[in-house]
N, C-alpha and C positions, 0 to 999 in steps of 0.2 A: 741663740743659735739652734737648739732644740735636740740637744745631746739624750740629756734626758727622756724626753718624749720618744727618741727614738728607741730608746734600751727600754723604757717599758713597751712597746710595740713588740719588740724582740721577746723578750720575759712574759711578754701577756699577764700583764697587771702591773698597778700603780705602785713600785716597789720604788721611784726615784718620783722627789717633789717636782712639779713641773708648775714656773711662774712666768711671768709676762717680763718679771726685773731678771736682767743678767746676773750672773753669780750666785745663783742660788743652792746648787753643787759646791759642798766642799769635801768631802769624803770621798774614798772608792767605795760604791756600791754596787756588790757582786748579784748575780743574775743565772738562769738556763735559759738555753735556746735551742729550739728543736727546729730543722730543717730538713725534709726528705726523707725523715727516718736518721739523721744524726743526730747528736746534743752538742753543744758547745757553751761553756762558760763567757759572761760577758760582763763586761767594767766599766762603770760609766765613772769617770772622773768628771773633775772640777774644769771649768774654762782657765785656755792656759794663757797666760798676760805677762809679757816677759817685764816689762816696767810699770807698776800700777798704785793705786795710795792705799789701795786696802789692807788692812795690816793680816786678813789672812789668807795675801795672793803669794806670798812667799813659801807658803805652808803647802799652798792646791799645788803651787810650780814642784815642789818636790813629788809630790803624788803621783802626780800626773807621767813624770820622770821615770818614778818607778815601776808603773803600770806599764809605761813604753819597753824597759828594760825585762820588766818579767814574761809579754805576754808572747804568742805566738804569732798575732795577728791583729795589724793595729786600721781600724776606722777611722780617716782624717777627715772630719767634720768640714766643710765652707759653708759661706750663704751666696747663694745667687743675689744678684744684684747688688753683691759689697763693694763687690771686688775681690785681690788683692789684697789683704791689710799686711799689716808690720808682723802680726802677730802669725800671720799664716807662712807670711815668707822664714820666719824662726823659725816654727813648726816644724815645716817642709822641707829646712837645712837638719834638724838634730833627727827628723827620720831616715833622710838618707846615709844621714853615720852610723843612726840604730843597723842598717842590714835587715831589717826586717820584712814581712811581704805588709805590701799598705793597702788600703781601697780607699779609693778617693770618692768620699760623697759629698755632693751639690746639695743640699738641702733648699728646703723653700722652694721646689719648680714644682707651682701646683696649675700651671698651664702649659702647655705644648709652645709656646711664646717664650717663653721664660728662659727653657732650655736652651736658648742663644745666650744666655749669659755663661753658662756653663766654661764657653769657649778660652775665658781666660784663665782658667786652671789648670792648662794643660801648657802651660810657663811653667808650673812650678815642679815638671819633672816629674811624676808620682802617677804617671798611666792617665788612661780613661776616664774622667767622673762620671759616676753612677750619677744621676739625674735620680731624684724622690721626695718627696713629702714627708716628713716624719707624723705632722699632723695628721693626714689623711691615710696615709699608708702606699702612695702612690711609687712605685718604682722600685720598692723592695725586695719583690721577688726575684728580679733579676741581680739583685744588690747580693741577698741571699746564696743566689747562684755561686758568685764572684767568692766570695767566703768559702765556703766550700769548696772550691776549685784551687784556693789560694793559700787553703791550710794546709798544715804538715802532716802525710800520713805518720801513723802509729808503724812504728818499727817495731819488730818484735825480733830479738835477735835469739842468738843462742843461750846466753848467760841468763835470758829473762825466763827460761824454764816455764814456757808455752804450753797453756793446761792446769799450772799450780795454781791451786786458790792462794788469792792476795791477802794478807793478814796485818791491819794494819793498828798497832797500839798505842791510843789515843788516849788525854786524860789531858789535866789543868797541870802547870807547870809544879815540879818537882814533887810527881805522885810517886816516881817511879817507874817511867818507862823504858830510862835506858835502862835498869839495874835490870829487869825483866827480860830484855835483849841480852843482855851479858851473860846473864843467867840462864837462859837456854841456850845461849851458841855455844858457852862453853868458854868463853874469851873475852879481852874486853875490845868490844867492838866500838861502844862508843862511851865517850866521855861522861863518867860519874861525878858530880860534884855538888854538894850540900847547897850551891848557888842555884835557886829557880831563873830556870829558862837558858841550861847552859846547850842543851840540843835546837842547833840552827835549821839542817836539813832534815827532809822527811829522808832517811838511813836506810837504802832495802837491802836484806840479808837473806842467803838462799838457808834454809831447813832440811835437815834431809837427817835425821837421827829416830830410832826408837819406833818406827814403822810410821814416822808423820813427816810428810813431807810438803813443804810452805815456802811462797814470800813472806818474809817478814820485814813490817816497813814502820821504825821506831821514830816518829812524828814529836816535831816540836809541841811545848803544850801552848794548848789554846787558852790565850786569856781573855780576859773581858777587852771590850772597848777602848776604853777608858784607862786600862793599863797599857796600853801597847805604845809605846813612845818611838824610840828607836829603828831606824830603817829596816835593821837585821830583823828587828820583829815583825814586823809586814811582812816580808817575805815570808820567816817561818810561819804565820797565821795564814798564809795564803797557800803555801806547801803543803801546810798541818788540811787544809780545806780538802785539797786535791786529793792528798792520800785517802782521804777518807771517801769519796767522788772515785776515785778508782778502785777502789777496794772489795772485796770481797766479803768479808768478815772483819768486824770490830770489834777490839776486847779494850774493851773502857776501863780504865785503870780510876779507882775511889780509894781517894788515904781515910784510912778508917779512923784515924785520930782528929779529922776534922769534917767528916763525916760529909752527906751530899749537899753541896752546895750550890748558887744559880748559875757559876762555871760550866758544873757539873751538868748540869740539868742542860743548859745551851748545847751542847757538845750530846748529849744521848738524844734531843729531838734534832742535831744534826742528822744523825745516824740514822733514827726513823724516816725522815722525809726526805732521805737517799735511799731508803727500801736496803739495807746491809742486815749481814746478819749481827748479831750481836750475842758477846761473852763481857759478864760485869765478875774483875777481880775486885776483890778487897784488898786492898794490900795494905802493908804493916801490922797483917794480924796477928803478929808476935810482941807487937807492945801491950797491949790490950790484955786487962784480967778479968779473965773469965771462968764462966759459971755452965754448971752441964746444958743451960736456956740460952748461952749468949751467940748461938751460931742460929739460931729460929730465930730468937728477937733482931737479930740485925736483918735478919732475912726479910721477916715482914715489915721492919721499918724502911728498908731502901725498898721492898718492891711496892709499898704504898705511896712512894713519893714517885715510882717511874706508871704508874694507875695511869689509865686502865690496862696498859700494854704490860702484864707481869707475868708472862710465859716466858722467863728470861733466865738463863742459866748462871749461878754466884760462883765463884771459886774463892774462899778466902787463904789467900798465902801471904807470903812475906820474901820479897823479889830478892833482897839481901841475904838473907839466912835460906835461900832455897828450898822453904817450904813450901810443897803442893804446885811447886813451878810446871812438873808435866804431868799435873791432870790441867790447868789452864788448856794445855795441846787437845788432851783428849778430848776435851767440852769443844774445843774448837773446832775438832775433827767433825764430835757431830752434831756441830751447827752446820759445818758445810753440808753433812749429807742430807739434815733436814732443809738446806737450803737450796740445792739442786735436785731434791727430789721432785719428781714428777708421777704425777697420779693419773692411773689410765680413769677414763671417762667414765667405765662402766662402773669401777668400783667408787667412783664419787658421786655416781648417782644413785648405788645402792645403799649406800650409807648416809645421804643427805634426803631423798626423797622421803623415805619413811620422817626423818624429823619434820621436814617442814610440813608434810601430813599432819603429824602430830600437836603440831605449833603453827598454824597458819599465820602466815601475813595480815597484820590487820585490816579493816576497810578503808578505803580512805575515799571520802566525798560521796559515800556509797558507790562507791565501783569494789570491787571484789579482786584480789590482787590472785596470778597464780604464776607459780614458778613451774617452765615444763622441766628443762632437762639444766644439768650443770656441767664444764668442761674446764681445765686448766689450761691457762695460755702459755705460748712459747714465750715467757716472759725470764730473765735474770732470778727474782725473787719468786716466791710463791704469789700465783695470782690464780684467782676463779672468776667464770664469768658466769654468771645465772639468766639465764635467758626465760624473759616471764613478758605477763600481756602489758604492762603501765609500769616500764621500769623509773619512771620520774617521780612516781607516786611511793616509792620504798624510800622510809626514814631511816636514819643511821642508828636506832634504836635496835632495828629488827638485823641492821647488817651488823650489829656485833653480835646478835645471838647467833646468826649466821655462820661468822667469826668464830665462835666459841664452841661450835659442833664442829667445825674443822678442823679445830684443834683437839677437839676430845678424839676425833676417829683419826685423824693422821698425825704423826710425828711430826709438830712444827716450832716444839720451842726453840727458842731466840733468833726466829724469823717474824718480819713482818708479813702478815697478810692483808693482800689489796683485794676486793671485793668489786666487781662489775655489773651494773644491772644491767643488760641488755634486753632488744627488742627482738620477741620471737615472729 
């Protein structure tokens, strides 16, 4: 059909298998997509076969099901010159019970000719088919359009306290996140129980005590693959996503009794390659016997396993016994403010020029590399762009020294910094 093909198009790169044999999709596989200066998340499910002999078409039908129910905005796949089939006219019934906004795309019209087959999809009730290529790329843009036009704006009402940074407390199931929610609102807000994985919804609580004032949004924990059986857990690994995707700052909750693990590790290069800021508790540092060294040795043990990114702020408390619960807040405070900081120009090239004076870029192919001037962009996260003569020819060696004078002259721990080479 070319589901796949098309959701890498979308993602820009090969993040779904794409074969010649049907059914080669069986998982949801999540995705970004940037259109016009928006982003939007995208889910390429399994082909859906309402009666089939494969023993794991029962399994894709439920997926597939669920992804209709959670999403906002659903892509109904045909092929030009099918027709029709069994499988489209099921489809095309359980979408229009969904209530949802649909786009209907024609796949396979990689001729102007072709597009006459289109004609018979407009029986199935479901608008307009977009006419496009997945293959080729042909007719996407206006496909594109149609998305956009057809999604839900963002509400922002009164309740959602417009301007708060979002704060969202992520970790592996049963670290500790609701007891940390409870424990600074004051209440029990959500459900404590010795059972991992008992928080279903991503939970947003307004903050507003002690001069810090925050969304806070206590997210199911994220498990492996491989653990996730249950529908209810889909959801929450897909909620637990999003919070994090919306978020402003992240404070990654590590049970110190079982120390960082590759849950753990999944979940903190979530966060980096969303650009969030980031706060690492400890928590259950009250079981733990310790020694006047055992707050340094765990320091540089976790910040050696989170390398090279270890400008990262620790807090170790214990969510239950309310230990060190609002300095968590405080560290949070200013991660936001090194994360919405903004550097005027002048002084980031008063303080950058002289180093890379000092430390030039090295040759590359004998060409002689030079950086003129540096600026910050209007960017969410910390971002610099270096505008120099051969920005194709700067190795990621030199952009972490780069990196690491930026962080020595400006306040940026437990933020990412993105690095630009541009052409002067």
């Amino acid at each position: 059909m070319g589901k796949s093909t098309l959701f890498n198009r979308l993602v820009g790169g090969r993040h779904a298998i794409v074969d010649k044999t049907a059914g080669v999709t069986r998982d949801r596989i999540y995705g970004k997509c940037e259109w016009c200066g928006k982003e939007f998340s995208v889910v390429d499910t399994g082909g859906f076969v309402s009666d089939g002999s494969d023993v794991f078409e029962p399994e894709i039908r439920k997926q597939v099901l669920i992804a209709i129910d959670e999403c906002d905005l659903i892509l109904f796949m045909v092929e030009a010159g099918a027709g029709i089939t069994t499988s489209d006219a099921e489809i095309a019934q359980i979408l229009r019970k969904a209530k949802k906004p649909v786009v209907l795309v024609c796949n396979k019209v990689d001729t102007s000719e072709k597009s006459f087959d289109s004609y018979d999809f407009y029986s199935l009730g479901l608008g307009d088919p977009f006419c496009i290529s997945s293959a080729n790329g042909s007719g996407t843009g206006d496909m594109l359009d149609e998305i956009l036009r057809k999604l839900p704006q963002e509400k922002i009402s009164a309740e959602d306290h417009p301007g708060v940074p979002k704060i969202a407390i992520v970790g592996k199931p049963n670290v500790g996140k609701s007891s940390l929610t409870n424990a600074l609102l004051g209440e029990d807000r959500n459900i404590v129980t010795p059972v991992a994985g008992t928080t279903r919804d991503a939970i947003s609580s307004y903050y507003n005590q002690y001069g810090h004032e925050f969304m806070l949004i206590d997210t199911a924990g994220l498990r492996r693959k491989a653990k996730v059986n249950e529908d209810l857990e889909f959801y929450s690994v897909m909620r637990s996503i999003r919070a994090i995707e919306n978020s402003d700052i992240c404070i990654l909750m590590i049970d110190v009794t079982t120390g960082i693990e590759a849950q753990d590790m999944a979940i903190f290069n979530l966060i980096i390659k969303n650009k969030k800021g980031l706060v690492v508790v400890v928590n259950k540092w009250d079981t733990v016997v310790k020694d006047s060294n055992s707050v340094r040795d765990y320091t540089q043990s976790i910040l050696a396993k989170f390398a090279p990114f270890n400008d990262i702020p620790l807090v170790f408390a214990s969510a239950t016994n309310k230990q060190r619960i609002l300095d968590v807040m405080d560290t949070a405070e200013k991660v936001w403010a090194n994360y919405s900081t903004k550097v005027s120009t002048s002084k980031l090239n008063d303080a950058m020029l002289p180093e890379i004076e000092n430390y030039p870029p090295p040759a590359w192919k004998g060409k002689y590399l030079k950086i003129k001037f540096i600026t910050q962009l209007p960017t969410p996260s910390p971002s610099f762009a270096f505008f120099c003569n051969l920005p194709q020819y700067f190795r990621d060696p030199y952009k972490r020294f780069l990196e690491n004078k930026l962080r020595e002259h400006f306040t940026l721990t437990g933020c990412t910094v993105t690095i630009y080479m541009r052409q002067k």
